[in-house]
CHARMM-style PDB file with segment names, atoms N, HN, CA, C and O in Angstrom:
ATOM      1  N   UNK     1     -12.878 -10.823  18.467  1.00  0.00      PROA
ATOM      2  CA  UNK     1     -14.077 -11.091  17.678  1.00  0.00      PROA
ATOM      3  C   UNK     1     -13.904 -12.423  16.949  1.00  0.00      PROA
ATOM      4  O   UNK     1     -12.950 -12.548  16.182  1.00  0.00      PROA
ATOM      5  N   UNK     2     -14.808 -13.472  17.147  1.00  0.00      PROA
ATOM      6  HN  UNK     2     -15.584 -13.370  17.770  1.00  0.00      PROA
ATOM      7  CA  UNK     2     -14.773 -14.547  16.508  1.00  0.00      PROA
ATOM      8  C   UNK     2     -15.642 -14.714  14.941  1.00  0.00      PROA
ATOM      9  O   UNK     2     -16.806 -14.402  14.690  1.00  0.00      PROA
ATOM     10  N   UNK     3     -14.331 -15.473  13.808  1.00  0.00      PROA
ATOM     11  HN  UNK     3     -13.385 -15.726  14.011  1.00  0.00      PROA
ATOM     12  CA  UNK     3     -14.910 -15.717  12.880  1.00  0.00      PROA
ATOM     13  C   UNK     3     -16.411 -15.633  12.546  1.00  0.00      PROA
ATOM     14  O   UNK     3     -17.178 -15.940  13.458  1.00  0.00      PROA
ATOM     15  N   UNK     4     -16.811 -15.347  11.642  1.00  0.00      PROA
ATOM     16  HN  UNK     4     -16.187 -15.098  10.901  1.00  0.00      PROA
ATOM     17  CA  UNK     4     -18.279 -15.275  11.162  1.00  0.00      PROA
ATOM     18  C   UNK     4     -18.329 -16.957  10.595  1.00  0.00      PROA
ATOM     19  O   UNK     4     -17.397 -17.681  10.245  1.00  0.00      PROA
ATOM     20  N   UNK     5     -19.067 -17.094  10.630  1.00  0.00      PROA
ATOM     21  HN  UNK     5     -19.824 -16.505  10.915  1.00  0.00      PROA
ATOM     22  CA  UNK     5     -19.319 -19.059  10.369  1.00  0.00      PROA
ATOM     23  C   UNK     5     -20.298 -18.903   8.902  1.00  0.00      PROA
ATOM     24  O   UNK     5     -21.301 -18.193   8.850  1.00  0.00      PROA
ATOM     25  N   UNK     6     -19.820 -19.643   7.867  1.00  0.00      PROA
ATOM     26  HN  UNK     6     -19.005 -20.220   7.909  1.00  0.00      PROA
ATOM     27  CA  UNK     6     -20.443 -20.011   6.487  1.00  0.00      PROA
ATOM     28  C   UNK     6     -22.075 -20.998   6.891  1.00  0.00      PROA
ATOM     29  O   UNK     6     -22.377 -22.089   7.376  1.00  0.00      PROA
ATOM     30  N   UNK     7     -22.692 -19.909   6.384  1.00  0.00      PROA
ATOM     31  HN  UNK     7     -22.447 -19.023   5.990  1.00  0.00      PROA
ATOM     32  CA  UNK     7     -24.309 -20.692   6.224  1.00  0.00      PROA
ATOM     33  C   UNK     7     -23.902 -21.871   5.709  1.00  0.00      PROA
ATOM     34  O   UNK     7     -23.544 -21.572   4.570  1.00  0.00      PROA
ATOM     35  N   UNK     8     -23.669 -23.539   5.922  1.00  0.00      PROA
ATOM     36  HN  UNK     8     -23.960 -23.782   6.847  1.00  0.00      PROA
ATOM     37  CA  UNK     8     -23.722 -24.777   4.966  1.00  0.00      PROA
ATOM     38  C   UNK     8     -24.691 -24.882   3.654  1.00  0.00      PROA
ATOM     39  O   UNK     8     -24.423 -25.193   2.493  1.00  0.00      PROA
ATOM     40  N   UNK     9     -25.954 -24.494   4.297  1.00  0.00      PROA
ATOM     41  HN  UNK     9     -26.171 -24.241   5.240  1.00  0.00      PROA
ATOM     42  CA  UNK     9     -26.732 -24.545   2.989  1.00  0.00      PROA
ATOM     43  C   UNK     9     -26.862 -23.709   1.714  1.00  0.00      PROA
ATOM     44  O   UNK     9     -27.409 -23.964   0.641  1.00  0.00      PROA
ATOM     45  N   UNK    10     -25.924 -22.194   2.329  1.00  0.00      PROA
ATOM     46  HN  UNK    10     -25.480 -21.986   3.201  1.00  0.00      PROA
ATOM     47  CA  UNK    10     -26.007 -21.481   0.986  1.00  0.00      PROA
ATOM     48  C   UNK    10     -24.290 -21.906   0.432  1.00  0.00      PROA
ATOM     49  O   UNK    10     -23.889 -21.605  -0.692  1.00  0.00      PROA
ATOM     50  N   UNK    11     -23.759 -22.364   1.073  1.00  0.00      PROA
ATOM     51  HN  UNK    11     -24.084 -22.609   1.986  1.00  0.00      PROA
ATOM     52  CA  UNK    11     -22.182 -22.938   0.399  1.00  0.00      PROA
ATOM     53  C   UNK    11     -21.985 -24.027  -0.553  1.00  0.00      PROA
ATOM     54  O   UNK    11     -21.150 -24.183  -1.444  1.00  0.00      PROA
ATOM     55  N   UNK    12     -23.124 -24.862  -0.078  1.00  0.00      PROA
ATOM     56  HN  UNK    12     -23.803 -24.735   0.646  1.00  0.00      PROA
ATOM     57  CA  UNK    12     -23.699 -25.999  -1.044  1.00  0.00      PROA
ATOM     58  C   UNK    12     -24.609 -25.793  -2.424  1.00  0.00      PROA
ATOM     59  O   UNK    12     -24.735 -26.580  -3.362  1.00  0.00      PROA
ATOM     60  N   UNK    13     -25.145 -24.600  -2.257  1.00  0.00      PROA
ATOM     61  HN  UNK    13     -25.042 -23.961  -1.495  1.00  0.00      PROA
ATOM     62  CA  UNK    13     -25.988 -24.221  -3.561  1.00  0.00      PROA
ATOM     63  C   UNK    13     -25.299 -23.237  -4.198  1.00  0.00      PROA
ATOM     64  O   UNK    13     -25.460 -23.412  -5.406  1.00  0.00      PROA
ATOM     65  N   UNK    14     -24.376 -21.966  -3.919  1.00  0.00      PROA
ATOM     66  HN  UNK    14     -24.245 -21.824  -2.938  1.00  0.00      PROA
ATOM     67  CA  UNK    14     -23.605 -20.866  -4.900  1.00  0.00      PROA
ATOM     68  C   UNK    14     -22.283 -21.549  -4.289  1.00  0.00      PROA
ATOM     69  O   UNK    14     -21.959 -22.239  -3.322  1.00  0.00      PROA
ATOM     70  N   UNK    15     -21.521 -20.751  -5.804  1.00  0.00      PROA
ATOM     71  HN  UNK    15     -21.785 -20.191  -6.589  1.00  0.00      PROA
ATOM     72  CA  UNK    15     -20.071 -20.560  -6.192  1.00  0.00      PROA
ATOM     73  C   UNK    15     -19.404 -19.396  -6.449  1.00  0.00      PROA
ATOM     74  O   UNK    15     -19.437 -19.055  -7.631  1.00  0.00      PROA
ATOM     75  N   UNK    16     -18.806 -18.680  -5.694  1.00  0.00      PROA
ATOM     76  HN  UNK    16     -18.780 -18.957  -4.733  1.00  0.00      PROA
ATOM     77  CA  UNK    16     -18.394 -17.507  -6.134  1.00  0.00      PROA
ATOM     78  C   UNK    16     -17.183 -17.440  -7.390  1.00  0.00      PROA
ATOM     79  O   UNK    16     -16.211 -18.182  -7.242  1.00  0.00      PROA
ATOM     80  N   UNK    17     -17.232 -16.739  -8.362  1.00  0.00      PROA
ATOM     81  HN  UNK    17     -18.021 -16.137  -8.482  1.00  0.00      PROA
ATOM     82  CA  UNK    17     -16.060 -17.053  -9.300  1.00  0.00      PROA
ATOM     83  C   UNK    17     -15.330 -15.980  -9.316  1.00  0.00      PROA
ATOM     84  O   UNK    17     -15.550 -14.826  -8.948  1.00  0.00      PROA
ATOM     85  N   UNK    18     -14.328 -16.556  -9.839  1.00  0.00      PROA
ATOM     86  HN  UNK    18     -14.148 -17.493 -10.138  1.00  0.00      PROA
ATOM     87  CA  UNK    18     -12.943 -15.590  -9.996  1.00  0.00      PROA
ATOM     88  C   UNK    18     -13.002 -14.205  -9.795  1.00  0.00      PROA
ATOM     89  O   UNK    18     -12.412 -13.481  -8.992  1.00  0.00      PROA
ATOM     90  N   UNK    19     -13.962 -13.930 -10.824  1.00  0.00      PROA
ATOM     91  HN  UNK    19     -14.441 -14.517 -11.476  1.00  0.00      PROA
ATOM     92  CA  UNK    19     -14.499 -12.022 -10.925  1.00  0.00      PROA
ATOM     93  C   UNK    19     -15.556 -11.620  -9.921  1.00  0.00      PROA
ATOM     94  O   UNK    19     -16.297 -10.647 -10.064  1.00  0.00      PROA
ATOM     95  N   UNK    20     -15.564 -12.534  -8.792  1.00  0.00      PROA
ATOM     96  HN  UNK    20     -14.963 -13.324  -8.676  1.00  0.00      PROA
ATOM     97  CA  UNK    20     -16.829 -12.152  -7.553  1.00  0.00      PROA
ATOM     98  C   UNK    20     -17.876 -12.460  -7.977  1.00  0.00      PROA
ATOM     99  O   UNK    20     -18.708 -12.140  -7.127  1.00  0.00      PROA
ATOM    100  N   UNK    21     -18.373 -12.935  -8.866  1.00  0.00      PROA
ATOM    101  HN  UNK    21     -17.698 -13.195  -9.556  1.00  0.00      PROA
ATOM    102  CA  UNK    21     -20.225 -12.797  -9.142  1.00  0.00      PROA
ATOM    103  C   UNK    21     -20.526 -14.643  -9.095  1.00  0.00      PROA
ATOM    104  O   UNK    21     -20.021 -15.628  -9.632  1.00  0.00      PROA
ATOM    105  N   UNK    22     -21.558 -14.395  -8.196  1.00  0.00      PROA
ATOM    106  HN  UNK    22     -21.968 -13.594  -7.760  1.00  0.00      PROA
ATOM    107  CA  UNK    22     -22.215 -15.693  -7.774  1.00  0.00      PROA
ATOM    108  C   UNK    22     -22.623 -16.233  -8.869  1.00  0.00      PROA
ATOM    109  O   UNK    22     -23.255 -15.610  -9.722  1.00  0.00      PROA
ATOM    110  N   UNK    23     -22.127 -18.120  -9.002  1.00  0.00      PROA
ATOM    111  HN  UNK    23     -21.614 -18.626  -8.308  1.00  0.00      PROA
ATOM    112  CA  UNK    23     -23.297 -18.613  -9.954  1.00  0.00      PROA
ATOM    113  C   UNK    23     -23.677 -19.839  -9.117  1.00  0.00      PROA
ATOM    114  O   UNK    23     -23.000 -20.598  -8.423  1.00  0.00      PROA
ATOM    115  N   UNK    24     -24.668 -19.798  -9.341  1.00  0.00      PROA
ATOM    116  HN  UNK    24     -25.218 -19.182  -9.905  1.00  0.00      PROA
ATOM    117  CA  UNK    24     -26.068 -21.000  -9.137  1.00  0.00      PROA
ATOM    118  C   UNK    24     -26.237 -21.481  -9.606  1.00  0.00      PROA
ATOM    119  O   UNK    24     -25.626 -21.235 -10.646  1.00  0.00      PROA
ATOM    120  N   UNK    25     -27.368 -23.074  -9.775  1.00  0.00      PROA
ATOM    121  HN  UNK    25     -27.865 -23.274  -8.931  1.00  0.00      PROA
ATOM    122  CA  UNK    25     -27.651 -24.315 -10.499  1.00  0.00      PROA
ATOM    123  C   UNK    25     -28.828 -23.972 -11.281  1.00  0.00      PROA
ATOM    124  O   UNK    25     -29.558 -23.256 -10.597  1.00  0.00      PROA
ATOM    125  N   UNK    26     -29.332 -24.201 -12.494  1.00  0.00      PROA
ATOM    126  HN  UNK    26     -28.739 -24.783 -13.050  1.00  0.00      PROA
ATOM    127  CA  UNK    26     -30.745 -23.928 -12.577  1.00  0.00      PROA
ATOM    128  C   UNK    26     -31.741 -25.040 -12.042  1.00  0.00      PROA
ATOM    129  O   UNK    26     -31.341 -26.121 -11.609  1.00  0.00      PROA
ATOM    130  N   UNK    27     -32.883 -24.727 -12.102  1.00  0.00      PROA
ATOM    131  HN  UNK    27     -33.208 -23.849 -12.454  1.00  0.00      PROA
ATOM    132  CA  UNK    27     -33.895 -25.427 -10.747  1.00  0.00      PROA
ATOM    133  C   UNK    27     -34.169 -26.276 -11.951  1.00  0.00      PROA
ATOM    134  O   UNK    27     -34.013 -25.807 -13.079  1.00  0.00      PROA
ATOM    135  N   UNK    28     -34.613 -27.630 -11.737  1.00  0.00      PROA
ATOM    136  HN  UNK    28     -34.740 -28.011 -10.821  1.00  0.00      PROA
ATOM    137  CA  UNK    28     -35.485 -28.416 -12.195  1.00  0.00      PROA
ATOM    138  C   UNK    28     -34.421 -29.405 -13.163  1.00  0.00      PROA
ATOM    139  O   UNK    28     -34.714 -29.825 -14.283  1.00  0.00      PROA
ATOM    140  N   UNK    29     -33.220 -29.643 -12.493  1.00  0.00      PROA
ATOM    141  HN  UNK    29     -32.982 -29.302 -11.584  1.00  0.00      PROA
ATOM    142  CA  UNK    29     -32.440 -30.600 -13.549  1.00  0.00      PROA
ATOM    143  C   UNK    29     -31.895 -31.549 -12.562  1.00  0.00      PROA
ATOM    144  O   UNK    29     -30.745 -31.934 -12.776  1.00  0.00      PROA
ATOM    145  N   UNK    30     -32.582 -32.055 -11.390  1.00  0.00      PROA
ATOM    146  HN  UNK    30     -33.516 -31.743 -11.216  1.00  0.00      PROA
ATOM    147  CA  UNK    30     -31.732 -33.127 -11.044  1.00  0.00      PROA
ATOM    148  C   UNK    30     -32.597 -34.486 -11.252  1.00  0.00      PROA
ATOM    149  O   UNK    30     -32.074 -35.600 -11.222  1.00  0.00      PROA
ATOM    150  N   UNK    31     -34.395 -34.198 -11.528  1.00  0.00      PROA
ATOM    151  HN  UNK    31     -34.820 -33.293 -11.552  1.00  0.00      PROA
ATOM    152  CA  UNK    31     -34.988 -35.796 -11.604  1.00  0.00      PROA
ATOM    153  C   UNK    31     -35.888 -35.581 -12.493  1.00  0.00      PROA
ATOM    154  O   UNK    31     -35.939 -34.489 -13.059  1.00  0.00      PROA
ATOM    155  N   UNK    32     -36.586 -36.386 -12.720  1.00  0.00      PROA
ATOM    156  HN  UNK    32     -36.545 -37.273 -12.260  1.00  0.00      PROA
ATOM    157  CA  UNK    32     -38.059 -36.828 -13.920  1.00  0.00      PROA
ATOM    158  C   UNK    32     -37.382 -36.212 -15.051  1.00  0.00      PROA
ATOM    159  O   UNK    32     -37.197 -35.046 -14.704  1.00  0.00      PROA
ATOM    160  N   UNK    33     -36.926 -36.377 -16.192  1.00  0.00      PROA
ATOM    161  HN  UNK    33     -37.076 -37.325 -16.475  1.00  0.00      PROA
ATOM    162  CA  UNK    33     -36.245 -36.082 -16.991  1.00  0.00      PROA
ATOM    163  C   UNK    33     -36.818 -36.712 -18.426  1.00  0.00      PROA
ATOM    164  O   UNK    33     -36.422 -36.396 -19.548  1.00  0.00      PROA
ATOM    165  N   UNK    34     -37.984 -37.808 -18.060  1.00  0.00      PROA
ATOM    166  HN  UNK    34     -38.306 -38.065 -17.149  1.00  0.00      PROA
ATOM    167  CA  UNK    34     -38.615 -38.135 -19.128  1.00  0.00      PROA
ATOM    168  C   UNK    34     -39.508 -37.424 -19.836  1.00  0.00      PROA
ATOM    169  O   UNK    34     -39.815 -37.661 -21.005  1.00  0.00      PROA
ATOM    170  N   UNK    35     -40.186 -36.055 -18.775  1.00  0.00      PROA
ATOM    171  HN  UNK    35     -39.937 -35.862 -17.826  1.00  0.00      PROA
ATOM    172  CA  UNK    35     -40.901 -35.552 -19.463  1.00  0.00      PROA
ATOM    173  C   UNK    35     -40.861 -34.129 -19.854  1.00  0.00      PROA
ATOM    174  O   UNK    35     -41.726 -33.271 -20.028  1.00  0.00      PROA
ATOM    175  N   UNK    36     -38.832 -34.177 -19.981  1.00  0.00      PROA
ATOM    176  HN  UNK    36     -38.129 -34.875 -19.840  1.00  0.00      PROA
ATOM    177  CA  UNK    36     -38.558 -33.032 -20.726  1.00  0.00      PROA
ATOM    178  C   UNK    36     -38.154 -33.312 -21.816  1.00  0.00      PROA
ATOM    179  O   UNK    36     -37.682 -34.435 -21.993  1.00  0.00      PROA
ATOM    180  N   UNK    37     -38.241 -32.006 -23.294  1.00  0.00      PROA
ATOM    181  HN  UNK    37     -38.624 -31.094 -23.150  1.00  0.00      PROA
ATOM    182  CA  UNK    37     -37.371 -32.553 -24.387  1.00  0.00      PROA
ATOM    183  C   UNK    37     -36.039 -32.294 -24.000  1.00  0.00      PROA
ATOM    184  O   UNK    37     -35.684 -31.951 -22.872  1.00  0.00      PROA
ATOM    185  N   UNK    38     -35.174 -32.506 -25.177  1.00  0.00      PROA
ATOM    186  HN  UNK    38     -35.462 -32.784 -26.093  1.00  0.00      PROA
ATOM    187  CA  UNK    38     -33.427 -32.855 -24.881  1.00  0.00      PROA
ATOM    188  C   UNK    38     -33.246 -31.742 -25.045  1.00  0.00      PROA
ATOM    189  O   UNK    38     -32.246 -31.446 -24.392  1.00  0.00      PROA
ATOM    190  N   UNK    39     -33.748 -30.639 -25.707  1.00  0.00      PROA
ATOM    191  HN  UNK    39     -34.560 -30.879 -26.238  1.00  0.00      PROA
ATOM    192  CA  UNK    39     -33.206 -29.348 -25.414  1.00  0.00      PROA
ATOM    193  C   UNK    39     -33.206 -28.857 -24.086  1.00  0.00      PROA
ATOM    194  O   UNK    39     -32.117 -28.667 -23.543  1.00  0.00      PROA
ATOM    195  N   UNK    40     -34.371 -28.599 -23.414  1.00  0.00      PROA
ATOM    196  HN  UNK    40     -35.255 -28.754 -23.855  1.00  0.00      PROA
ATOM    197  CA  UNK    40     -34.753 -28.523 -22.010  1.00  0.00      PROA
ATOM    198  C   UNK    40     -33.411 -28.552 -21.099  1.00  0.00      PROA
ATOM    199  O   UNK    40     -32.798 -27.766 -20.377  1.00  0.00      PROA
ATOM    200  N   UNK    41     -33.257 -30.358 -21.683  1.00  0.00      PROA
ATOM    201  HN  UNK    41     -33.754 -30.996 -22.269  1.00  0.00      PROA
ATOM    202  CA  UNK    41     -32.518 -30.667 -20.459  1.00  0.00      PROA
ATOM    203  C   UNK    41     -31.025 -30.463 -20.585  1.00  0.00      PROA
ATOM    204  O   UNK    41     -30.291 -30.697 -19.625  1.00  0.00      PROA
ATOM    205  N   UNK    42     -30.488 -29.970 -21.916  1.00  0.00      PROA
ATOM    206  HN  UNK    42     -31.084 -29.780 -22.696  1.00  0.00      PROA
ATOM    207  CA  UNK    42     -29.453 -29.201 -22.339  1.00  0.00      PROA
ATOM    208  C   UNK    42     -28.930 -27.700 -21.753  1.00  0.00      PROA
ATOM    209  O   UNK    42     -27.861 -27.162 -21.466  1.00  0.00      PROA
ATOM    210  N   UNK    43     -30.146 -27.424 -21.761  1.00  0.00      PROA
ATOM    211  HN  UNK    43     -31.015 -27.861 -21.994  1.00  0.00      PROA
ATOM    212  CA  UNK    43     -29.813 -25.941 -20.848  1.00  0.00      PROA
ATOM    213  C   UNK    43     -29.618 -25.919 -19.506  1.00  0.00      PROA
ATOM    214  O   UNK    43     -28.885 -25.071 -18.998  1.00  0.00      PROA
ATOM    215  N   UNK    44     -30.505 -27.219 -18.503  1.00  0.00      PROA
ATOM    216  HN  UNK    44     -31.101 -27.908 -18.916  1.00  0.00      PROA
ATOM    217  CA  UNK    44     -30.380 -26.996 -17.582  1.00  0.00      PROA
ATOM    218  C   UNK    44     -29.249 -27.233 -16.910  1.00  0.00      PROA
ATOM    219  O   UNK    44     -29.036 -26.716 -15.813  1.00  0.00      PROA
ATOM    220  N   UNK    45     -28.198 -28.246 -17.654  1.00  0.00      PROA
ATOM    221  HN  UNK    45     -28.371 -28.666 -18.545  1.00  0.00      PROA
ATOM    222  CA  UNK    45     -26.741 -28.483 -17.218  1.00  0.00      PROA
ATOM    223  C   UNK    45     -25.927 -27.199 -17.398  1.00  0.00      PROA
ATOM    224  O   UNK    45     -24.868 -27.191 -16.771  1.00  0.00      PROA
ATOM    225  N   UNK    46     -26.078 -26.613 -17.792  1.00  0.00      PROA
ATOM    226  HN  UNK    46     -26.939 -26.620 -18.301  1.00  0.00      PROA
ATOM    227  CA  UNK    46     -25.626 -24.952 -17.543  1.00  0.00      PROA
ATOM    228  C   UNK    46     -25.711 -24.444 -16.516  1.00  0.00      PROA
ATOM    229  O   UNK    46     -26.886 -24.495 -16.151  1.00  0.00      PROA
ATOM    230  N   UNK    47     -24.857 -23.774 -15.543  1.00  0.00      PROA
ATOM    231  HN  UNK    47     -23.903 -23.733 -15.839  1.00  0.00      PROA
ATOM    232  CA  UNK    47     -24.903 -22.973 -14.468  1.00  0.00      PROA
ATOM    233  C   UNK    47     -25.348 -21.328 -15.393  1.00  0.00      PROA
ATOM    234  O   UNK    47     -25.146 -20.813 -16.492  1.00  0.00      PROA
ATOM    235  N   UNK    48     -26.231 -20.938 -13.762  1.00  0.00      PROA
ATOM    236  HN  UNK    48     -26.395 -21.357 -12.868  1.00  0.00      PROA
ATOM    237  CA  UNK    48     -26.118 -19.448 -14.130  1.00  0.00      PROA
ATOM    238  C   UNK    48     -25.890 -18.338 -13.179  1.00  0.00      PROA
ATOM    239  O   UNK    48     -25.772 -18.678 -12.002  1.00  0.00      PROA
ATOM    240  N   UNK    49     -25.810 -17.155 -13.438  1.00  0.00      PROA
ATOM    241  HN  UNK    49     -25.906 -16.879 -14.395  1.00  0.00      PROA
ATOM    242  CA  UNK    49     -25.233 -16.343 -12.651  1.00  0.00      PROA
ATOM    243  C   UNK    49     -26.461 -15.497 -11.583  1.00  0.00      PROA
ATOM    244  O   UNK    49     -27.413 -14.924 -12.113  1.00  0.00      PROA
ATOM    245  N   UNK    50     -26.348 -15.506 -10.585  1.00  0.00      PROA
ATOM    246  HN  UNK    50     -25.575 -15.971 -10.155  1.00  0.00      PROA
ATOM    247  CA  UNK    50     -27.139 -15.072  -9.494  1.00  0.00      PROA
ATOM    248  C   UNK    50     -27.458 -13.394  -9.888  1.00  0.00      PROA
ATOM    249  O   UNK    50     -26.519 -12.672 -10.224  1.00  0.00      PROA
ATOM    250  N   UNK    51     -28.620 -12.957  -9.824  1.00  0.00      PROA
ATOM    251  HN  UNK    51     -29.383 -13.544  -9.551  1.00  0.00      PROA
ATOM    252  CA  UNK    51     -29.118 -11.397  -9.608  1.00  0.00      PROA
ATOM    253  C   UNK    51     -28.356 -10.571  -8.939  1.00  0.00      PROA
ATOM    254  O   UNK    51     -28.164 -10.781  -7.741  1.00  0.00      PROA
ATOM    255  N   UNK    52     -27.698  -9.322  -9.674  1.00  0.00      PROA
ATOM    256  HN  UNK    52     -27.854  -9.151 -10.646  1.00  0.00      PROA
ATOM    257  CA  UNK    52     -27.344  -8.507  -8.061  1.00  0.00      PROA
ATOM    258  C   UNK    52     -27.917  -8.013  -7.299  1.00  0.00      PROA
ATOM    259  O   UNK    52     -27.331  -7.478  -6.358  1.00  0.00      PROA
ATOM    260  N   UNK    53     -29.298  -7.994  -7.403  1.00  0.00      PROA
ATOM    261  HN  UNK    53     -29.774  -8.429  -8.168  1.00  0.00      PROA
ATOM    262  CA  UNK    53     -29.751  -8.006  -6.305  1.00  0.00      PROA
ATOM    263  C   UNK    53     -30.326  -8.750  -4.654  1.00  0.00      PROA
ATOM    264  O   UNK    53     -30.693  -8.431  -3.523  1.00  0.00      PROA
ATOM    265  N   UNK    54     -30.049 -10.014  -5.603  1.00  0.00      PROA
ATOM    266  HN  UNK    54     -29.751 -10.273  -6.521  1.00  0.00      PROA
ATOM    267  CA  UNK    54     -30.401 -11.191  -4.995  1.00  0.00      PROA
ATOM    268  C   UNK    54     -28.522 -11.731  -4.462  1.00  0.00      PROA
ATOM    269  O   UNK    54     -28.314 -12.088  -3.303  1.00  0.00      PROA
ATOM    270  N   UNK    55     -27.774 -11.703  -5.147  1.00  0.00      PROA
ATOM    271  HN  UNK    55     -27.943 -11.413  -6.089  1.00  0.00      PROA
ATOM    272  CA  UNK    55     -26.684 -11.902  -4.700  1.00  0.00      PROA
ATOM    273  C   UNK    55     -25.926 -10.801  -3.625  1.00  0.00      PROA
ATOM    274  O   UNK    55     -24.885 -10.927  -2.979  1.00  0.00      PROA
ATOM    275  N   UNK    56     -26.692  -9.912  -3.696  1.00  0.00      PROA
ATOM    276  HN  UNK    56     -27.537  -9.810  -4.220  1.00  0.00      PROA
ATOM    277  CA  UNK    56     -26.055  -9.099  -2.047  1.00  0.00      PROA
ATOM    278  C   UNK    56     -26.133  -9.765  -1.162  1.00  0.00      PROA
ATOM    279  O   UNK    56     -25.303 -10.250  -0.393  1.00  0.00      PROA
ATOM    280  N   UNK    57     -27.701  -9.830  -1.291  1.00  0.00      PROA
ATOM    281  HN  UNK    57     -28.375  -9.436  -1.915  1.00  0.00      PROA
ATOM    282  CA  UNK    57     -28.036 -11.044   0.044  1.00  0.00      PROA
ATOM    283  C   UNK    57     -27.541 -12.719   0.508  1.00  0.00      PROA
ATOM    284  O   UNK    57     -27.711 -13.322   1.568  1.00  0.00      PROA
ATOM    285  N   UNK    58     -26.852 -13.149  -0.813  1.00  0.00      PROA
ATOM    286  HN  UNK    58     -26.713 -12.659  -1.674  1.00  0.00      PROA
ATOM    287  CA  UNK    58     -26.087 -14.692  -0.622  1.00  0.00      PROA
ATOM    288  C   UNK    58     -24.830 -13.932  -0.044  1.00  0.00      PROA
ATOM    289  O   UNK    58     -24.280 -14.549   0.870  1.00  0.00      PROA
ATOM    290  N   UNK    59     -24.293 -12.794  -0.364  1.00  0.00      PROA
ATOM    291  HN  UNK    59     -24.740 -12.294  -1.106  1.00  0.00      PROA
ATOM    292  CA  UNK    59     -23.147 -12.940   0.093  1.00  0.00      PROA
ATOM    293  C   UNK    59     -22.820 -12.063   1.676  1.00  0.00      PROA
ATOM    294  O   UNK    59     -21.791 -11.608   2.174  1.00  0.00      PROA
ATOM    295  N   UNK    60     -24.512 -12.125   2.194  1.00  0.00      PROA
ATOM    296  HN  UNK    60     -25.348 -12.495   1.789  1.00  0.00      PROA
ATOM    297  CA  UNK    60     -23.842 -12.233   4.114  1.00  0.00      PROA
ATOM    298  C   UNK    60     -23.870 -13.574   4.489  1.00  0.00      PROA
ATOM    299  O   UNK    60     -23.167 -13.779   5.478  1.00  0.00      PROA
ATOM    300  N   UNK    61     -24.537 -14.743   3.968  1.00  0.00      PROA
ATOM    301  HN  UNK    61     -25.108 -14.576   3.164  1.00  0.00      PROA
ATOM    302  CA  UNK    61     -24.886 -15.889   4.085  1.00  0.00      PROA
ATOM    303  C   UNK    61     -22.873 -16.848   3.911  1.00  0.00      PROA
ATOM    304  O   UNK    61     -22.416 -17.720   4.651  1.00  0.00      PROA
ATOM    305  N   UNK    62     -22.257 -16.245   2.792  1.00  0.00      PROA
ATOM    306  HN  UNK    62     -22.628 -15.537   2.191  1.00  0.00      PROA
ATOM    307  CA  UNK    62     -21.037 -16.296   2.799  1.00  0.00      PROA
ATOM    308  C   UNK    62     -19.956 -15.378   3.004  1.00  0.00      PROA
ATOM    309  O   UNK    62     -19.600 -14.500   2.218  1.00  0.00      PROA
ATOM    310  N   UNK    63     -19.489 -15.636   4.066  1.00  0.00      PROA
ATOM    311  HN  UNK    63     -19.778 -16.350   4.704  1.00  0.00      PROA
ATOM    312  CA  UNK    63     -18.532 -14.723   4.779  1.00  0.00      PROA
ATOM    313  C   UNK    63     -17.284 -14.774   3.649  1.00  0.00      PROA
ATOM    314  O   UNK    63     -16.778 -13.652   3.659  1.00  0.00      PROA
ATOM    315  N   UNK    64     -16.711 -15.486   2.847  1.00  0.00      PROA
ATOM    316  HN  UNK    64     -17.122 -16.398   2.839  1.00  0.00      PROA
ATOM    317  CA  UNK    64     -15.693 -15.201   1.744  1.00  0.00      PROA
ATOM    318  C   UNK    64     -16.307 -14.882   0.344  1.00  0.00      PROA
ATOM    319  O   UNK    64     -15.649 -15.198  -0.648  1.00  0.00      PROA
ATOM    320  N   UNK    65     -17.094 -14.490   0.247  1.00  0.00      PROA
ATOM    321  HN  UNK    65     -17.628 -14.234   1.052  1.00  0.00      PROA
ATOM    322  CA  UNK    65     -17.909 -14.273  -1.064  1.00  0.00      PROA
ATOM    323  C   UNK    65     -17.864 -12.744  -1.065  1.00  0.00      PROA
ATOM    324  OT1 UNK    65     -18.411 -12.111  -1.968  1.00  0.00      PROA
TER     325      UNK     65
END
């Protein structure tokens, strides 16, 4: 039986951490930034942690997750 192969695009968007639970980027922090306030854009440099319900499903997408 040959290896299961890593989706690229979901390897590039989650991180699995230490304790197993997926975290993700929050949406809306990589451009136009002028027409947020500085709090806004304070939070969005924060990672956050994926749904478990939604993270079952990232992790057939990653075969080591």
């Amino acid at each position: 039986m040959p290896k299961m192969k890593t989706k690229r695009a979901a390897a590039k968007r989650f991180k699995v951490t230490g304790s197993g639970r997926i975290r993700r980027t929050k949406s809306g922090g990589s451009h136009m930034f002028i027409g947020k306030s500085r709090k806004r854009r304070r939070r969005l440099r924060d990672n956050d942690m994926v749904s478990p319900d939604t993270a079952k499903r990232i992790r057939i997408l990653l075969p080591y997750g």
